[in-house]
N, C-alpha and C positions, 0 to 999 in steps of 0.2 A: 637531639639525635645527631651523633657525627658523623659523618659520611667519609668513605676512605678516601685517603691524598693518591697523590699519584704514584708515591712509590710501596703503598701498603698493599697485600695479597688478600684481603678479604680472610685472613686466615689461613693461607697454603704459604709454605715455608717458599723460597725462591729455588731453593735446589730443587722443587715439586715441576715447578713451570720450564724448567729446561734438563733434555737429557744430560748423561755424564759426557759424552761426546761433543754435545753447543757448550759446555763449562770451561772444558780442556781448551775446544777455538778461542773461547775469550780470554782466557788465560794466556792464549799463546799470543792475543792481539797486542797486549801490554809487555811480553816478553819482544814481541817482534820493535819495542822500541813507543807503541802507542800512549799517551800519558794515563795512569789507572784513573783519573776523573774523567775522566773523557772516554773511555771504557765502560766505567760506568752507566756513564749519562747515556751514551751509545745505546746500551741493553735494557735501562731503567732498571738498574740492580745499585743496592748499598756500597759502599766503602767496606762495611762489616762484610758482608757477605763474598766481596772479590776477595777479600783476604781468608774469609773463613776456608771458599772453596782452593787459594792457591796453597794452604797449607794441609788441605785434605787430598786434591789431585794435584799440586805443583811437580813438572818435572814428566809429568804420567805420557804416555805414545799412546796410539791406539791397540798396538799390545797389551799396552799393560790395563788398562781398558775391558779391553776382551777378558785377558786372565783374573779381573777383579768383578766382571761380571760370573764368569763361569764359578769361581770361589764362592760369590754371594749364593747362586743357585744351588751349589755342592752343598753350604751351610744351610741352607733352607731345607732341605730336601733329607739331611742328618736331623736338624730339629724335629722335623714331621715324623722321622723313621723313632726319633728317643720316645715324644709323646705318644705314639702307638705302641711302642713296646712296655712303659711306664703303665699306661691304660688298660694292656692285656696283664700286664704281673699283678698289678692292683687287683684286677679282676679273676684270676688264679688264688691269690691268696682269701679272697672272699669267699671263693668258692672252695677250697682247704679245709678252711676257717667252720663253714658253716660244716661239710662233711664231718670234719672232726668232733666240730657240737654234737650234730644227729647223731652218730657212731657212739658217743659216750651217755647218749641220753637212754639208750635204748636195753 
């Protein structure tokens, strides 16, 4: 049996265990001059992962922040809107479908 190290998540990615706001401060700790191992080790976050998140938020404000959480929610909330209308057409045409049957059978 192995037991997790110390820099393993038990399974949760590390962008899991900090908001997008604590990603951005660390990012900006290395920008402010701090060395990114030492950044690292700082947080208990990968070399992989500073880099993953500087090139997914590098540069980001808290504006931009806000506007990419508001975006994610606008996307969310379009997804939810397509699968309910997908779900009532599907179920229109079943119901079409089956009238059309009955009407011809009769």
């Amino acid at each position: 049996m192995r037991l997790p190290g110390k820099f393993e998540t038990g399974g949760h990615n590390e962008e899991d265990l900090f908001t997008k706001t604590q990603i951005v401060s660390i990012l900006g700790e290395a920008d402010a001059g701090l060395p990114v191992t030492e950044v690292c080790r700082k947080h208990g976050i990968s070399g992989n992962t500073f880099y993953n998140w500087k090139k997914k938020y590098g540069g980001m404000g808290v504006s931009d922040l806000r506007k990419l959480k508001e975006l994610e929610l606008e996307n969310r909330r379009l997804k939810k809107m397509f699968a309910d209308l997908s779900l009532e057409n599907d179920a229109l045409k079943e119901l079409i479908s089956k009238s059309s049957d009955a009407t011809g059978a009769t």
